[in-house]
C-alpha positions as CSV (number, residue, x, y, z in Angstrom):
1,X,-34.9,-105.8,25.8
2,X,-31.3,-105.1,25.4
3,X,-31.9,-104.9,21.7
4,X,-34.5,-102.3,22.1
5,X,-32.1,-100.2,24.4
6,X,-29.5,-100.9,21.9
7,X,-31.7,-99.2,19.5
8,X,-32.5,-96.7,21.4
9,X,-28.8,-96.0,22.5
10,X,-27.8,-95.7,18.8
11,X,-30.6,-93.1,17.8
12,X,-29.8,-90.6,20.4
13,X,-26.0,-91.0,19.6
14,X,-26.4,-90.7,15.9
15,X,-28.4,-87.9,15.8
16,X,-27.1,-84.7,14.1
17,X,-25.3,-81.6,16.1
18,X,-26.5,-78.5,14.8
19,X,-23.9,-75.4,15.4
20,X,-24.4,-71.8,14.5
21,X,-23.6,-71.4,10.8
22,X,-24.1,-67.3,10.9
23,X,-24.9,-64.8,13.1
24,X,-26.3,-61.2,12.3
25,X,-26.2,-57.4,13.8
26,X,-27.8,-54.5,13.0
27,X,-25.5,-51.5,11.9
28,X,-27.0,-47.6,11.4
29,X,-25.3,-45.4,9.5
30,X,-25.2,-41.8,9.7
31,X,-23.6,-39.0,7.4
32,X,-23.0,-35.4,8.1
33,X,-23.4,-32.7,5.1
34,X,-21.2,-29.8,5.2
35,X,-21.5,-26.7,3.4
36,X,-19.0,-26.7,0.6
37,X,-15.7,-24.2,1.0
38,X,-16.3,-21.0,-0.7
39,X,-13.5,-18.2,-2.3
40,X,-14.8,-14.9,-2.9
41,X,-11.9,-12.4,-4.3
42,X,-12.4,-9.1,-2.6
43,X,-9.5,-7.0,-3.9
44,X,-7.0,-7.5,-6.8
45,X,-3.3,-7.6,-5.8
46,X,-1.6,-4.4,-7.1
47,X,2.2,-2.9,-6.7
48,X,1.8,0.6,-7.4
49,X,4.4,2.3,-9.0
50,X,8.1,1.6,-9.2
51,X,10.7,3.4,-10.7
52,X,13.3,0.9,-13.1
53,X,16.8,1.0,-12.3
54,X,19.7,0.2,-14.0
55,X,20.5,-3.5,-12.3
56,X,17.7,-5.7,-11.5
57,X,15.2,-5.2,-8.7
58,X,12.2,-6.2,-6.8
59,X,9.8,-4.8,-4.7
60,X,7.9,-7.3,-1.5
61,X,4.5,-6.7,-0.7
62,X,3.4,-7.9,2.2
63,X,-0.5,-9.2,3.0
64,X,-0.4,-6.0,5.5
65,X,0.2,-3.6,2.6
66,X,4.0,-2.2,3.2
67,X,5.9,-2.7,0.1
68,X,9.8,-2.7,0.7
69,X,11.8,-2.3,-2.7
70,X,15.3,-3.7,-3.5
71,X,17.5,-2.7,-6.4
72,X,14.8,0.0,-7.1
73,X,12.7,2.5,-5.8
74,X,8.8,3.1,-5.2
75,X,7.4,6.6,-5.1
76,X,6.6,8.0,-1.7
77,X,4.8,11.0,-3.2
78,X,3.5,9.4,-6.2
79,X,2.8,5.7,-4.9
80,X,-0.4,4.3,-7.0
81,X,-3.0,1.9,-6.5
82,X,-0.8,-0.4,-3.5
83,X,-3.4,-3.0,-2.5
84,X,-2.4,-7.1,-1.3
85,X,-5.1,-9.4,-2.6
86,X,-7.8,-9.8,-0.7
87,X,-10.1,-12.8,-0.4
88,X,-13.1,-14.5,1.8
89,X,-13.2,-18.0,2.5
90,X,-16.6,-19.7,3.8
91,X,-15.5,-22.1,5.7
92,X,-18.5,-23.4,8.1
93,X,-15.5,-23.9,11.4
94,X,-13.8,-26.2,9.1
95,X,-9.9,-26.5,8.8
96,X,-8.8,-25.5,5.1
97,X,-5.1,-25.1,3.3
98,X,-4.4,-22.4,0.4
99,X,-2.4,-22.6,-2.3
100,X,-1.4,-20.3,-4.6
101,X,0.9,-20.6,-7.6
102,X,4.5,-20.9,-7.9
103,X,4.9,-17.6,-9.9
104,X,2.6,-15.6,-12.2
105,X,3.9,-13.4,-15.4
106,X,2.3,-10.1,-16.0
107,X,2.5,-8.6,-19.5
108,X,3.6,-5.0,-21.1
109,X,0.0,-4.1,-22.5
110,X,1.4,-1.9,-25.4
111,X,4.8,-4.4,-25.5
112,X,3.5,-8.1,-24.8
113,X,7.2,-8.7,-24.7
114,X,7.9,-7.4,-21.7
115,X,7.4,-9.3,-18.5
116,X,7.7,-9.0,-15.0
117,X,7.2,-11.9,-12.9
118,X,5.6,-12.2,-9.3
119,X,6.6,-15.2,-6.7
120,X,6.9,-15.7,-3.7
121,X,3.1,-15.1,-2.3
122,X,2.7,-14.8,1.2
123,X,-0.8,-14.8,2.9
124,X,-2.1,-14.0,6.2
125,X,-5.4,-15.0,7.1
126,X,-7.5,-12.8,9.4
127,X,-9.7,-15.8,11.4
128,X,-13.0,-15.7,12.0
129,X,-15.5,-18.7,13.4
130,X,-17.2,-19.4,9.8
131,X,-15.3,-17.0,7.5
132,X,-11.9,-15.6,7.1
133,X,-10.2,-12.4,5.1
134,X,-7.3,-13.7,3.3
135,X,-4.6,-10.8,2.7
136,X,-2.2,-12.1,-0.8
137,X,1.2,-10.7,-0.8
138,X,4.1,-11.2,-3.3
139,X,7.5,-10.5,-4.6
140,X,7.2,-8.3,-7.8
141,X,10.7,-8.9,-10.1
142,X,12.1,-6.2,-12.2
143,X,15.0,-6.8,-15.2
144,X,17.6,-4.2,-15.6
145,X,16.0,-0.8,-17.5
146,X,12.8,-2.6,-17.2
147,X,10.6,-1.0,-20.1
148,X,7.8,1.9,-18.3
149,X,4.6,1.2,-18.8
150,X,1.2,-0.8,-17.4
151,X,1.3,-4.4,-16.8
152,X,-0.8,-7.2,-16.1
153,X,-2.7,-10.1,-16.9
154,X,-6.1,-10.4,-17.6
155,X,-6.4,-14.4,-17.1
156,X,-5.4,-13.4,-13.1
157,X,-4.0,-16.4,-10.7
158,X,-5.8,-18.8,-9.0
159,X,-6.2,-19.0,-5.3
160,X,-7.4,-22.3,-3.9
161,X,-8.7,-23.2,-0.4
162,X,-9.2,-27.0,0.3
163,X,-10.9,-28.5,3.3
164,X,-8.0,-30.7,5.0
């Protein structure tokens, strides 16, 4: 009999210990689509006129549309076409960032030689809930005896919004 409990004894001792080798949970998933950030130029950015001097100059446009000139002198009573670029950004309530470039060169059409050189954009966004008016300002440069005549640059500047 004590070999039979013996037996007995062994078996349940040596029997095998299972533990949990893996364990499992479900996960969903979810994704929200947004609609992509839109630019739609409006207006193109334009000086007006300015009258060269003899020393070097610039005139400031600001997003607003006052220009300010220094080292030379706009025409009150002649002014031109005086516009700050003018953009709308689609946006769907979504935080964004703009950048604009460094400087930008505009060409003499009948001198390619001559150049005057914007910088120093400024921009000030109107706000809106799902859209916003941009207003583009700059720093137009003028050389000494800077040569009369129309300039630009077909190729333009890029503006770009950015969802942050």
């Amino acid at each position: 009999m004590e070999k039979l409990i013996l037996i007995l004894l062994s078996l349940f001792l040596s029997g095998q210990v299972f533990a949990q080798a893996s364990a499992s949970a479900t996960v969903t998933s979810r994704a929200t689509v947004i609609d992509p950030i839109k630019i739609d130029k409006t207006v193109d950015l334009d000086f007006g006129n300015v009258i060269s001097a003899y020393t070097p100059g610039s005139v400031i446009l600001s997003p607003d549309g006052s220009r300010v000139a220094q080292g030379v002198q706009i025409s009150t009573s002649f002014p031109g076409t005086v516009n700050p670029a003018e953009a709308i950004v689609t946006h769907g309530n979504n935080n964004y960032s703009i950048t604009l470039p460094e400087s930008f060169t505009l060409y003499n059409l009948e001198n390619p030689d001559q150049k005057l050189v914007i910088n120093r954009f400024t921009v000030q966004p109107e706000t809106g809930v799902v859209t916003d008016v941009i207003k583009i300002g700059a720093t137009l440069n003028l050389d000494a005896n800077q040569l009369s005549g129309f300039y630009t640059n077909s190729t333009g500047f890029n503006v770009t919004v950015t969802y942050n």
